[in-house]
Backbone bond lengths (Angstrom), bond angles and torsions (degrees), N, CA, C in turn:
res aa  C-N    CA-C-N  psi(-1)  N-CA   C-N-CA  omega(-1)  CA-C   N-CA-C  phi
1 X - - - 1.433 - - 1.528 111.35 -
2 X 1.379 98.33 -30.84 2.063 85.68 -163.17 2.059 86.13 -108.37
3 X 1.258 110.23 32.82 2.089 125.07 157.33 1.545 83.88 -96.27
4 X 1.378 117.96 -50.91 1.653 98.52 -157.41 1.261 118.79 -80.38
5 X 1.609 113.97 -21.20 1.302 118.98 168.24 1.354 114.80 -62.04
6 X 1.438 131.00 -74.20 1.201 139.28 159.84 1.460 108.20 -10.23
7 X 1.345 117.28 -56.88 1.582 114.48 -160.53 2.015 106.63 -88.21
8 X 1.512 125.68 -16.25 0.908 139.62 151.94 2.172 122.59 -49.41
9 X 1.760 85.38 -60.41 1.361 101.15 162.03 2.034 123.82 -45.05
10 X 1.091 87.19 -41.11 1.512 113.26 177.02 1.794 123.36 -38.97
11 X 2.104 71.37 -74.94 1.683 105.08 159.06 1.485 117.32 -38.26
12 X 1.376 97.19 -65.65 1.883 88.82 -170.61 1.585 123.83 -70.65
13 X 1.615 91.67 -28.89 1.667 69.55 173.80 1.635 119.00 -97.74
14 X 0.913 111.45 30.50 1.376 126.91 171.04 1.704 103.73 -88.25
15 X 1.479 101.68 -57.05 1.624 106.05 -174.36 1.450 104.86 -76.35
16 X 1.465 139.20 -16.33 0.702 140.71 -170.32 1.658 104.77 -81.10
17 X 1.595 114.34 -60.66 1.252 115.08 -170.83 1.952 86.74 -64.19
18 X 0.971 137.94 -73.00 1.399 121.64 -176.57 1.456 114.55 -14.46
19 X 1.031 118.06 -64.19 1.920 107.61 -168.27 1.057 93.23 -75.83
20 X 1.441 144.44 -30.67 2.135 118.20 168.08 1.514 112.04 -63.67
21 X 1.048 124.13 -25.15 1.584 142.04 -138.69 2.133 86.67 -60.43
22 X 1.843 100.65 -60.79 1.628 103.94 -173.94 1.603 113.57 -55.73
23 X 1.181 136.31 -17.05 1.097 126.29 -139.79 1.928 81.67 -126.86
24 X 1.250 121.08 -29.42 1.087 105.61 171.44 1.941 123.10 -92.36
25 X 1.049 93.42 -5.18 1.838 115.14 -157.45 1.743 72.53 -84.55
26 X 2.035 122.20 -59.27 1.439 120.11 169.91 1.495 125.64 -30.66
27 X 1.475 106.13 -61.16 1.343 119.70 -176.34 1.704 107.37 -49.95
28 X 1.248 108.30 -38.49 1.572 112.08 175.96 1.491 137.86 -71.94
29 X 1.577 90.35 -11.61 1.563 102.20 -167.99 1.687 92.26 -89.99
30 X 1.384 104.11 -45.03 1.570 106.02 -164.49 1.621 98.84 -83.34
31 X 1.180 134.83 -11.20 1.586 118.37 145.83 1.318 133.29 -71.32
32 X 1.442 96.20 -4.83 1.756 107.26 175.53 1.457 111.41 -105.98
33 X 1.363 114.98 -40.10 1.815 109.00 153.69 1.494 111.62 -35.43
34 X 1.639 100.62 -63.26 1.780 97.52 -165.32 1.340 113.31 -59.23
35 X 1.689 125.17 -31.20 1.273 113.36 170.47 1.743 118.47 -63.21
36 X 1.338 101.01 -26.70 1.647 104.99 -179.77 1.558 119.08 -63.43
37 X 1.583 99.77 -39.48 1.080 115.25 -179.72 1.388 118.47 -67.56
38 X 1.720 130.66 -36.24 1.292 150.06 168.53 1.329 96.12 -65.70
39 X 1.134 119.16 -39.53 2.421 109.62 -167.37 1.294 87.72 -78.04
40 X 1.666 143.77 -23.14 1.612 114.33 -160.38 1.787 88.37 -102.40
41 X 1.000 115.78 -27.91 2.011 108.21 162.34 1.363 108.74 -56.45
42 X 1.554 135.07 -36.27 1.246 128.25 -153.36 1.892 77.19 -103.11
43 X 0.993 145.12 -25.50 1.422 119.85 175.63 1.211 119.69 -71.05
44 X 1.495 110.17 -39.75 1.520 127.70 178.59 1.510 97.79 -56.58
45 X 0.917 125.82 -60.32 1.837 141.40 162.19 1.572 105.52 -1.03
46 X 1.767 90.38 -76.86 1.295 110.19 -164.41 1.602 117.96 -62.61
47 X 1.299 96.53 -38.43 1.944 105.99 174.97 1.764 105.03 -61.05
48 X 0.594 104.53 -17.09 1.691 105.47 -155.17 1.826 89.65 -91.76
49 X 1.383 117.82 -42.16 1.322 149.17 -178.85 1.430 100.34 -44.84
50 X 1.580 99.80 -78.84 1.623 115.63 178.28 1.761 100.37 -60.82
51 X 0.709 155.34 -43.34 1.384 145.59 -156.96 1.279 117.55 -78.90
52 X 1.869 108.12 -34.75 1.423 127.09 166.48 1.642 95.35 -67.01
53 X 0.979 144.65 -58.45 1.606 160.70 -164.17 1.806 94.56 -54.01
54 X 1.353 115.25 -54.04 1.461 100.27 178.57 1.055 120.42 -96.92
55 X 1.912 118.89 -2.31 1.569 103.48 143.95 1.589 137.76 -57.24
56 X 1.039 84.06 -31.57 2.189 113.37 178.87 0.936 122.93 91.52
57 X 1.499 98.42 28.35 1.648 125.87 173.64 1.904 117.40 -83.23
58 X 1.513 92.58 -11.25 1.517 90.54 173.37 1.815 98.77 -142.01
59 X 1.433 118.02 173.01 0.770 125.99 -170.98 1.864 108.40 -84.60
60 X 1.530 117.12 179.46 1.106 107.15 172.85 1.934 102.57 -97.60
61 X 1.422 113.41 -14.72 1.560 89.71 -173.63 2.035 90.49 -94.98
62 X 1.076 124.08 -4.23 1.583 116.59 -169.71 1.693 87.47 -75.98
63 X 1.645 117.57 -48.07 1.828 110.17 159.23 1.349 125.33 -23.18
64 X 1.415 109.91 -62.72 1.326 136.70 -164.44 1.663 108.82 -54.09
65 X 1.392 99.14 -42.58 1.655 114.88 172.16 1.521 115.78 -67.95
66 X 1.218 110.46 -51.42 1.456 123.94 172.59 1.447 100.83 -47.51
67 X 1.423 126.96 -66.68 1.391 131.33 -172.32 1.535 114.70 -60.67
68 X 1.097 116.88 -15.13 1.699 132.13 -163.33 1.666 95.29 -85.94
69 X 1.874 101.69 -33.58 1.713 100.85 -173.98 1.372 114.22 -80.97
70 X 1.303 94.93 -36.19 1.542 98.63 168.68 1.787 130.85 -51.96
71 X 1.378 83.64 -53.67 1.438 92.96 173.09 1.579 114.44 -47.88
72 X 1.084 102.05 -38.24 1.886 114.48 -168.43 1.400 102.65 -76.39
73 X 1.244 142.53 -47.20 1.372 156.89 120.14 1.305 120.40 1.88
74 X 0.965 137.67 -78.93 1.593 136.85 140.13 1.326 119.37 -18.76
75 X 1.140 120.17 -82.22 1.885 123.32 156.89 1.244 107.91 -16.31
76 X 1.764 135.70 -54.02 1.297 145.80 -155.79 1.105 94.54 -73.81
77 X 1.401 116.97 -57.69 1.584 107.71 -167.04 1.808 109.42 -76.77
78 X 1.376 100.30 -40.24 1.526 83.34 173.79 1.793 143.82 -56.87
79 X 1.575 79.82 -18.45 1.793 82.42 173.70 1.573 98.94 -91.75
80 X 1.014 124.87 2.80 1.697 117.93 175.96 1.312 112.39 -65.81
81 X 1.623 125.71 -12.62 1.480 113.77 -163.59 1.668 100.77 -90.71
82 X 1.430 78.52 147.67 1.763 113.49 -179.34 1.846 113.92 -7.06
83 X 1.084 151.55 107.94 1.385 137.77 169.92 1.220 108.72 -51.09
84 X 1.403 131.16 149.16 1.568 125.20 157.55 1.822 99.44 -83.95
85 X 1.523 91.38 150.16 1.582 117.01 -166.31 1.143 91.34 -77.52
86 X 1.533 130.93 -45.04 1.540 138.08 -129.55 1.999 100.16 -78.36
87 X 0.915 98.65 -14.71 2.130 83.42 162.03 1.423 108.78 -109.88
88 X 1.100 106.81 12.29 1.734 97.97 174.00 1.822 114.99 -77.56
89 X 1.626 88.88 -16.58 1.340 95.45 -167.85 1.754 131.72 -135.22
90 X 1.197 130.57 93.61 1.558 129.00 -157.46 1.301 105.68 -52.59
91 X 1.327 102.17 141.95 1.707 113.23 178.49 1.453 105.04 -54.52
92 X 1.359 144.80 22.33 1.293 124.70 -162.45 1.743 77.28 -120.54
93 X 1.419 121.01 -39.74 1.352 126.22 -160.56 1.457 106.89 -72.17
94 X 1.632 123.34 -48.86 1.476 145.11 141.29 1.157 111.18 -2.54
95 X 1.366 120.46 -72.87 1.381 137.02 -157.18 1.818 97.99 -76.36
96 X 1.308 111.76 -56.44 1.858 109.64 171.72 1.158 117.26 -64.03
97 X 1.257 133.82 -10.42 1.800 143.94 174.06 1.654 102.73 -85.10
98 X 1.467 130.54 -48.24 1.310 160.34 138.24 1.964 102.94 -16.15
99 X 1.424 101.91 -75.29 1.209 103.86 -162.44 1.567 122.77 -82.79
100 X 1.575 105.82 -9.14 1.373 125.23 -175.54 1.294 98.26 -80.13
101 X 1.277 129.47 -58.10 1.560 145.18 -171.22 1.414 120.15 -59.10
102 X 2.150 112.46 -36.15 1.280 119.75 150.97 1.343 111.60 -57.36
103 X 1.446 130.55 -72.90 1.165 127.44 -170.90 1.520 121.46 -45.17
104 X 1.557 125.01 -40.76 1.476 119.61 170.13 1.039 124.44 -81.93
105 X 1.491 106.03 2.86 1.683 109.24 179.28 1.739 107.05 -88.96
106 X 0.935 117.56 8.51 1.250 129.18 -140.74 1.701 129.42 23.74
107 X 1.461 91.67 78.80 1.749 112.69 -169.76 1.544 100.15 -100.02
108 X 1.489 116.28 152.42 1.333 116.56 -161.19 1.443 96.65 -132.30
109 X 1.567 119.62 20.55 1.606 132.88 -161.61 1.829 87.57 -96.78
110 X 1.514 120.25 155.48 0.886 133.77 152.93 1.380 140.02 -41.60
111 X 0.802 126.55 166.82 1.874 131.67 -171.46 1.614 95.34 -84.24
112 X 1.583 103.02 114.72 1.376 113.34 168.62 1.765 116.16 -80.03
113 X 1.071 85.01 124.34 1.772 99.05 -179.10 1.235 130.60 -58.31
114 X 1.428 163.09 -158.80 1.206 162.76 168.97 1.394 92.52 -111.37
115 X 1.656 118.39 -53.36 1.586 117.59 -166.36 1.631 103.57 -73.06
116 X 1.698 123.29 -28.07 1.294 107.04 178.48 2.024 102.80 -67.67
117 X 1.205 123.60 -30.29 1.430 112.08 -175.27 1.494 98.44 -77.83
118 X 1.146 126.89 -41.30 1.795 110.36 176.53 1.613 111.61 -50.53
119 X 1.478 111.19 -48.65 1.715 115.26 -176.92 1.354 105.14 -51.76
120 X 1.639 119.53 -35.56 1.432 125.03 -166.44 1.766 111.39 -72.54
121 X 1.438 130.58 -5.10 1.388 134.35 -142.57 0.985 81.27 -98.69
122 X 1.103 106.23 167.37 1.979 130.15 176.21 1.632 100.18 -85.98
């Protein structure tokens, strides 16, 4: 009884994080545009920066700052990409998310294993 609970438990928050999954996976894209969109202002920034810099209209450390944002900017967007799902979740949980979805799909395939989703990992 407390296999079927557990594996019920499983179920829902599986289906559960699924129906938030679009609306947050959204929320992420368009915070990663806006950072994209902010790094090609902060490059445009920076050219404009250096160009004033070898007129001698700006300094070399007021550059240095300019380049410091950039740098940070870059960083921003680079940690924006996608997380992988695959440790959020033990192959035992995998395999009942896997086997629930065969079975209501009306799938006639065998019981997927925990060790076939570990063999399956990168």
């Amino acid at each position: 009884m407390a296999a079927l609970a557990s594996f019920d438990s499983v179920i829902l928050t599986a289906l559960k994080e699924t129906e938030q999954a679009p609306s947050t996976y959204r929320a992420t894209l368009d915070n990663r545009q806006d950072l994209v969109d902010a790094q090609a202002n902060i490059h445009r920034s920076f050219d404009i920066a250096r160009e004033e810099c070898a007129a001698g209209s700006l300094s070399a450390l007021e550059l240095l700052t300019a380049e410091q944002s950039l740098v940070a900017f870059d960083a921003a967007v680079a940690a924006t990409a996608m997380p992988s799902f695959g440790a959020a979740y033990t192959d035992a949980e995998i395999a009942a998310v896997a086997n629930y979805v065969i079975t209501h799909s009306g799938g006639k395939q065998g019981q997927v294993m925990a060790k076939a989703v570990a063999d399956a990992r990168p």
